[in-house]
C-alpha positions, 0 to 999 in steps of 0.5 A, spaced: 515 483 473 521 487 476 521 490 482 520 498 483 519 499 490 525 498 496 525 497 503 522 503 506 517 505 501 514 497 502 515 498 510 511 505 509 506 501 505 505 496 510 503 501 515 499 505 512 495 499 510 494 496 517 492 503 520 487 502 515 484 496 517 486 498 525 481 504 524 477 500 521 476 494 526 475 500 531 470 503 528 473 509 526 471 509 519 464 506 516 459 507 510 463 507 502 470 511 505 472 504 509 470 500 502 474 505 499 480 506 504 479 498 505 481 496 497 486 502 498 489 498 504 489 491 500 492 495 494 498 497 498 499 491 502 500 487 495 504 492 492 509 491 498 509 484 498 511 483 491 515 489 491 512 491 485 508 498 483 504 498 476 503 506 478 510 506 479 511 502 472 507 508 469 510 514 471 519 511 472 520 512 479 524 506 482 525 507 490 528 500 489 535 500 490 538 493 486 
């Protein structure tokens, strides 16, 4: 598994998912958009863990610089 996704892509990631779950625990979103937007934050939170992206895979883009 090669890695496609570089520093800043993984920190914009990771702030996405925990503003997610913020607005989640606060209440903000319910019903099927915090289900949805919950597996979404848990999708970016991996992908910004392991430094990979199978989308990203799919369509050539690399935003990892080594």
């Amino acid at each position: 598994m090669m890695k496609n996704v570089g520093k800043t892509d993984k920190l914009i990631r990771l702030l996405v998912a925990i503003v997610i779950l913020v607005l989640y625990y606060l209440g903000k979103i319910t019903g099927t958009t915090a289900i949805v937007l919950l597996i979404v934050a848990l999708i970016l939170a991996v992908t910004s863990f392991t430094g990979f992206c199978p989308l990203y895979r799919l369509i050539g883009v690399n935003t990892c610089k080594s």
